[in-house]
Each structure stands twice: as structure tokens, then as C-alpha cells.
C-alpha positions in Angstrom: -33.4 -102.2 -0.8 -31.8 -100.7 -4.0 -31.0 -104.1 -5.3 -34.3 -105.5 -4.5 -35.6 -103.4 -6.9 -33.3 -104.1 -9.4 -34.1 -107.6 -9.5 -37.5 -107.0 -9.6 -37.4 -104.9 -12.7 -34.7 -107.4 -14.7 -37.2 -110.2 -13.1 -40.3 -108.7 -14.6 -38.6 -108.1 -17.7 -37.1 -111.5 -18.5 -40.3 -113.2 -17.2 -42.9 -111.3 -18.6 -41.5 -109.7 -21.9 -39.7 -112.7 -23.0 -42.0 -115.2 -21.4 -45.3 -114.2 -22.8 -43.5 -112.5 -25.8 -42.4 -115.9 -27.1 -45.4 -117.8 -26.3 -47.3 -114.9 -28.2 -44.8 -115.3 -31.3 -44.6 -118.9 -31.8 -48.2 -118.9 -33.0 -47.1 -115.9 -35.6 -46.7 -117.4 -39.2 -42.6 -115.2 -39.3 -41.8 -117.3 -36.1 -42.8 -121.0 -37.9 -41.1 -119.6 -41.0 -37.5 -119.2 -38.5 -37.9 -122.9 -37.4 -37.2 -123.7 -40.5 -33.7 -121.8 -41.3 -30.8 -124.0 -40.6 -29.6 -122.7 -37.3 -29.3 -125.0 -33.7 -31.7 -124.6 -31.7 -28.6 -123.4 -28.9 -28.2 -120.4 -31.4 -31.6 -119.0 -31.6 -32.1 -119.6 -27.4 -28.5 -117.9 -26.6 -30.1 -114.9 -28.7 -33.5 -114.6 -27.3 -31.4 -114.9 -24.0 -29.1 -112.3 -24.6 -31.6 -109.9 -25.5 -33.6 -110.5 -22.8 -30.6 -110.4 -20.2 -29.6 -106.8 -22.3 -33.7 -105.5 -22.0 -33.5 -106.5 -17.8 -30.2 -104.4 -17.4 -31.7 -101.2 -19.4 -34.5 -101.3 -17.4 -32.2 -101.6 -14.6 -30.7 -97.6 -15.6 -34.0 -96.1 -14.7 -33.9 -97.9 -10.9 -30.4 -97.0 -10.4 -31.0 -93.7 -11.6 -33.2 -92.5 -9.0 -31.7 -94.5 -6.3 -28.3 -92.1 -7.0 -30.3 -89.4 -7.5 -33.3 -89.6 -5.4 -32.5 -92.2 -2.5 -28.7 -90.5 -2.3 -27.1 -93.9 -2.9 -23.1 -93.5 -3.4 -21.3 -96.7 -4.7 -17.5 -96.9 -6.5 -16.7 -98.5 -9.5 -15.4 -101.4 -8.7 -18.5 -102.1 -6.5 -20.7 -101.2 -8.8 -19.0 -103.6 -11.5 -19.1 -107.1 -9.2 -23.0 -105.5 -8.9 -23.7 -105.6 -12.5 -22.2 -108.9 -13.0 -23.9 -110.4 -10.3 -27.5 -108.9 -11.6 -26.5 -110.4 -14.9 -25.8 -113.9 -13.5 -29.1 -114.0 -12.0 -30.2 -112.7 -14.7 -29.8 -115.6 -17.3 -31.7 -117.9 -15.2 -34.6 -115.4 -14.9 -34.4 -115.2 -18.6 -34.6 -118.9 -18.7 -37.6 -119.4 -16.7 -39.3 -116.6 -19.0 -38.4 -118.6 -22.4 -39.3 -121.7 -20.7 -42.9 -120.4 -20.3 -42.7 -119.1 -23.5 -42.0 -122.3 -25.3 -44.3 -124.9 -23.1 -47.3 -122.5 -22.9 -49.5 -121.0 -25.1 -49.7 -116.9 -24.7 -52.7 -116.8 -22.1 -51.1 -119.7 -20.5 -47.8 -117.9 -20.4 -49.5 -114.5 -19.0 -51.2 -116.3 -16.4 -48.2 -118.8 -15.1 -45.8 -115.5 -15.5 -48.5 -113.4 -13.2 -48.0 -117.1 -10.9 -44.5 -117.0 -11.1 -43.6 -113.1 -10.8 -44.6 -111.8 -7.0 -44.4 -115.4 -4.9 -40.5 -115.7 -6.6 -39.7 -111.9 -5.4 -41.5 -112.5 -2.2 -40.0 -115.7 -1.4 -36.7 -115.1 -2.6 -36.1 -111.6 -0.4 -36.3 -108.9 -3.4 -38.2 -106.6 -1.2 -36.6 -107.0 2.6 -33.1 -106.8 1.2 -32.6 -110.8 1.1 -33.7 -110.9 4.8 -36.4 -113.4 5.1 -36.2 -114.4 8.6 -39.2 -114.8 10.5 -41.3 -116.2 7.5 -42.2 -120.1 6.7 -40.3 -120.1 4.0 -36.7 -118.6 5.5 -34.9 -122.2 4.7 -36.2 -122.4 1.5 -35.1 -118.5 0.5 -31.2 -119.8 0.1 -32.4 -122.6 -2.8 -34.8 -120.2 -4.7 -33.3 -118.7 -8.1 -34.5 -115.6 -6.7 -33.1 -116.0 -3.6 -29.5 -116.8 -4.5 -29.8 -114.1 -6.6 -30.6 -111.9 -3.5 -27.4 -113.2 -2.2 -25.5 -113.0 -4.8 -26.1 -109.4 -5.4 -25.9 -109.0 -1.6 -22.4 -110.3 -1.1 -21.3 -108.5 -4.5 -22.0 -105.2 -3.0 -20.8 -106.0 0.2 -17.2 -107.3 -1.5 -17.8 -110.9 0.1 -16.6 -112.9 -2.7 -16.4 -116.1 0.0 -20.2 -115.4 0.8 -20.8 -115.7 -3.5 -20.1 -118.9 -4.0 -23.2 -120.9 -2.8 -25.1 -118.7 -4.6 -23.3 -118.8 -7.9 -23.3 -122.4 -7.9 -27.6 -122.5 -7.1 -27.8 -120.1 -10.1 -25.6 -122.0 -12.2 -27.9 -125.3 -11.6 -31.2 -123.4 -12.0 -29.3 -122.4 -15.2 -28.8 -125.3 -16.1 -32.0 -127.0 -15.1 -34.1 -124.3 -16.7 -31.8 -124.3 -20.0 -32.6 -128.1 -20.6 -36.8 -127.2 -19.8 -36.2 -124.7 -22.1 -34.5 -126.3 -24.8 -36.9 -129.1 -24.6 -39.8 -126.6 -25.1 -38.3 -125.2 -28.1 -37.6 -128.8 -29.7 -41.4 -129.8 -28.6 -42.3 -126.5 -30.5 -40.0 -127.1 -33.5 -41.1 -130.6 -34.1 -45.2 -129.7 -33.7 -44.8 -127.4 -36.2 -42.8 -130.0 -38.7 -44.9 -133.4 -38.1 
């Protein structure tokens, strides 16, 4: 249930922080200013995606935290390492979704699609049963859901199943992917609006 949690928190962050928080500063005069320094595009998204992979694990402490403390959870390092690196996996494609928004919708559009996106993407994926969807419509479809090879992925990490992480890091590396090139599109759409 632990990690459930802590994919809820980095997804809210990445989505909602980084989602609506770019969609709110590409309207900001500083923001159109930056288009115009001559950086790659690839530069400026790998920073706004490093930050917000860097926000979703410090919101992660606070979770973990009280789970140790609170909830009695006991975990070594080692297993607590493959944990973190799974989280952050997941968490880039998160991220991605979040500057995708961002960069194809206007704030209010953003808040609203992020509000869209946020709970069905948790529910469906298994954040809240442990990655156990069974019994619901959408059990087939858990496995091909970012969210839900995320679930796995941070599943099998803290389990020490590296054979059971492969699907799952392959799914997140093609949502990666997939919502990298939305994403990059969106910030070239941008970037060419504001220069016509």
C-alpha cells in the first residue's frame, strides 16, 4: 500500500505542478522572453523534467516518513534503492504527461485535463489496491497503463523480481517515449506561435 502512495504523490506532483505550472507560465512575458535564448528545445524539456522528477521524489520523504514511522514499515538498503529507482523510472513518464498538458493546453485547460487525468490513471493503474486490480473491467488493461507498469515496476523492485521488471520497464520506456515526442511537439507548437 506504501508504494501506492508514493506514486500518487510523485503522480500528483509531476501532473499537476509541472502540468498546470507550465501551461500557466507560457502565457508569462519571462517565459516568451526564454524561447528566444539559443538553447534546444531537448535542453529546456530535460530541465523542467528533471525538476519535476526531483519535486515528485521530495514529496516522496514525507510518505515514506510516516510509513517507517507510523505504519512500522522496515525495508534494507538495497531494497530500498531498486525502490527509488523504479519510482524515478515511472516517474519521467509522469513528468511527461504533466509537460505535455502544459505545452498543448492553456492553464484552465491544463487544470481541468490534469483533474481528468489524475484519479482514473491511479485508479486504473492499481496505486491504491497495491497493483491488484483483479475483479474490475479494466484488469487487462492495468498491465499497458503508465500507471500501471509503474505499479509493477515498483512492485517487483521491492519484491527483488528483477525477471518480473522487464515488461514493465519496457511499457514505461515507450510511454516515455511516446509522451516525450507529444511533448516536444507541444513545446515546438508553443515556440513557433510565439515567433510567427
Amino acid at each position: 500500500m506504501l508504494l501506492g502512495y508514493v506514486l500518487f504523490s510523485v503522480l500528483g506532483t509531476v501532473t499537476f505542478q509541472f502540468g498546470v505550472g507550465v501551461a500557466s507560465a507560457r502565457e508569462s512575458p519571462w517565459e516568451r522572453w526564454l524561447f528566444t535564448a539559443p538553447v534546444p528545445a531537448w535542453i529546456r524539456l530535460a530541465a523542467k523534467l528533471t525538476v519535476a522528477c526531483v519535486f515528485g521524489i521530495v514529496f516522496v520523504i514525507p510518505v515514506v516518513a510516516l510509513g517507517i514511522t507510523a505504519g512500522g514499515v522496515r525495508v534494507d538498503a538495497a531494497t530500498l534503492a531498486a525502490v527509488a529507482l523504479a519510482v524515478l523510472a515511472g516517474a519521467v513518464p509522469m513528468a511527461l504527461l504533466g509537460l505535455a498538458m502544459g505545452y498543448w493546453f492553456p492553464a484552465r485547460g491544463a487544470l481541468g485535463l490534469a483533474n481528468l487525468v489524475y484519479l482514473p490513471l491511479s485508479f486504473a493503474g492499481g496505486l491504491f489496491t497495491g497493483g491488484d486490480t483483479s475483479g474490475t473491467p479494466w484488469e487487462s488493461l492495468t498491465v499497458l497503463l503508465p500507471t500501471g507498469a509503474w505499479s509493477a515496476l515498483t512492485s517487483a523492485a521491492a519484491r527483488g523480481d528483477t525477471a518480473a521488471a522487464g515488461v514493465p520497464l519496457l511499457l514505461l520506456a515507450a510511454w516515455a517515449l511516446l509522451l516525450g515526442g507529444i511533448t516536444l511537439a507541444g513545446y515546438q507548437r508553443t515556440q513557433s506561435a510565439n515567433f510567427r
